[in-house]
C-alpha positions as CSV (number, residue, x, y, z in Angstrom):
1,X,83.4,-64.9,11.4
2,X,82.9,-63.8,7.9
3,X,79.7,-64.0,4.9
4,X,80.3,-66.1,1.9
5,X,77.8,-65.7,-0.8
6,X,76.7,-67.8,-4.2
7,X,74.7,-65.7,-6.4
8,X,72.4,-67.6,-9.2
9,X,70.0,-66.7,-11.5
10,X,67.3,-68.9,-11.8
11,X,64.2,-69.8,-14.3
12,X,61.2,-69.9,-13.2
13,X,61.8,-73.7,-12.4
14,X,64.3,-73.0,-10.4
15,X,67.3,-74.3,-12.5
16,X,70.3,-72.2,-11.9
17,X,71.5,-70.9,-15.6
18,X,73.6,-68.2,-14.6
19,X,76.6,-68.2,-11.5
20,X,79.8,-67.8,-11.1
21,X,81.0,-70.5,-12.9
22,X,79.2,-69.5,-15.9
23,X,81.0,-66.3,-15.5
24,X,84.3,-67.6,-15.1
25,X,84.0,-69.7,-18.8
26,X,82.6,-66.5,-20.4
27,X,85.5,-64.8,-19.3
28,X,87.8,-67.3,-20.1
29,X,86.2,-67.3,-23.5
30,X,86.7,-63.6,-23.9
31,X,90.6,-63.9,-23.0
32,X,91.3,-67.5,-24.5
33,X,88.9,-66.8,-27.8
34,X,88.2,-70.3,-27.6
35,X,85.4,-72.6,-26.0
36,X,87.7,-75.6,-25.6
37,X,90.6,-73.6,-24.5
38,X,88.5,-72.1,-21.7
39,X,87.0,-75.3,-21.1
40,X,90.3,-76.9,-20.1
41,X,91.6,-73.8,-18.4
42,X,88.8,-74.4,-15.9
43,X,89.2,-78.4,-15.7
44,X,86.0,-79.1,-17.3
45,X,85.2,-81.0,-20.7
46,X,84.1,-79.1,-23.4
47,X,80.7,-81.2,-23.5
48,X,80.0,-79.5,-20.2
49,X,81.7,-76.0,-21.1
50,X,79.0,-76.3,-24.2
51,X,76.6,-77.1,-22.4
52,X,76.6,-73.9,-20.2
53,X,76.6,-71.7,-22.5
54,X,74.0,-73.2,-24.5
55,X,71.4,-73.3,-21.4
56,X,72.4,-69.6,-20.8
57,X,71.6,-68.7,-24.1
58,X,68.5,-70.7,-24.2
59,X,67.5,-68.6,-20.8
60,X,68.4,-65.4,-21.9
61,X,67.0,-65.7,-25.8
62,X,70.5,-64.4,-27.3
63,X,73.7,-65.6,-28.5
64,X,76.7,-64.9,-25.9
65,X,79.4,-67.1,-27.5
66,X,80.0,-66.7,-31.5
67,X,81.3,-69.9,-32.6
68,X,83.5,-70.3,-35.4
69,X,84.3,-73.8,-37.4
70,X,87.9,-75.3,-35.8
71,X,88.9,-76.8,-39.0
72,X,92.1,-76.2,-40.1
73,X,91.8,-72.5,-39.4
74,X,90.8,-72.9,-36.1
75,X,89.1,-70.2,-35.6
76,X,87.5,-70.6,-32.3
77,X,84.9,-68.6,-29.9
78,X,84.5,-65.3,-29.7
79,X,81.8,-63.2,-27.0
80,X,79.2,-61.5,-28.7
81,X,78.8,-58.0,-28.1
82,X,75.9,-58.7,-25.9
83,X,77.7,-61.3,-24.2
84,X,80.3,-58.7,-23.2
85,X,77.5,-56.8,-21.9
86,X,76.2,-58.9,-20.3
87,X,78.9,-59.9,-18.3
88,X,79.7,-56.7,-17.6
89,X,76.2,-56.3,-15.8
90,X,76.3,-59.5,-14.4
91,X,79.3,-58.9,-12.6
92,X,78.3,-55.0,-11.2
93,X,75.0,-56.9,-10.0
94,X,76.9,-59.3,-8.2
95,X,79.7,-56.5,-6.8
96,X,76.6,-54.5,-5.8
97,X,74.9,-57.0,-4.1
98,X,77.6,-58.4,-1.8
99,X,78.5,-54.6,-1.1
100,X,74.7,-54.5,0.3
101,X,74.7,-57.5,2.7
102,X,78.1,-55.8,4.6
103,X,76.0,-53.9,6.9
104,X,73.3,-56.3,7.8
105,X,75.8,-58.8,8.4
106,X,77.4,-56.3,10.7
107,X,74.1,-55.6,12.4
108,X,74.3,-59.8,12.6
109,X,77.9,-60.1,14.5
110,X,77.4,-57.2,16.7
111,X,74.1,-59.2,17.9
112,X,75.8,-62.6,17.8
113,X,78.6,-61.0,19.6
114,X,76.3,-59.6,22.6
115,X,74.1,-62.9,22.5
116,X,76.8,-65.2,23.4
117,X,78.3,-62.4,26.0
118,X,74.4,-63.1,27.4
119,X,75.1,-66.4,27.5
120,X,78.4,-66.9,28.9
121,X,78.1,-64.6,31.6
122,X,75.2,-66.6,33.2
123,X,77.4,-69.4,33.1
């Protein structure tokens, strides 16, 4: 048995705006220095790609993705310095947090473990 985890963050209506998909495209961004680029390396349209970093940036009040005219330059996306910093915190939070549920989920097999024993012996 093992623990999978999703990690969100939330508004206070309870829309997700940031996970690890979010993540992923910001990343991608970072690498590919395109939206559309990263949009396609994920499998997702660029309608969608846009419109998850424009709800993240609406949530957090500050640009994460500069965005440059395609044109005949074609210039692309580029993170922000913020945005780099921001994924850079997002991601220690998440390490950090998944690091912390290792030893209550131990605590939770080692009780699972001796619950069914319980069981199965009165059997």
């Amino acid at each position: 048995m093992e623990i999978k985890t999703k990690l969100y963050l939330v508004n206070g209506d309870g829309e997700k705006f940031m996970g690890i998909g979010v993540l992923w495209l910001l990343e991608h961004v970072g690498t590919a220095g395109s939206l559309r680029a990263a949009a396609s390396a994920l499998g997702i349209s660029y309608s969608k790609a846009y419109a998850m970093v424009k709800n993240l940036e609406d949530q957090l009040g500050l640009p994460v993705v500069e965005r440059k005219r395609g044109g005949a330059s074609h210039e692309g996306s580029s993170l922000t310095e913020f945005g780099y910093r921001f994924i850079t915190l997002y991601k220690a939070f998440q390490a950090e947090a998944k690091e912390r549920l290792v030893e209550p989920f131990g605590s939770f097999t080692r009780d699972f473990e001796q619950l069914l024993k319980d069981y199965t012996e009165h059997e």
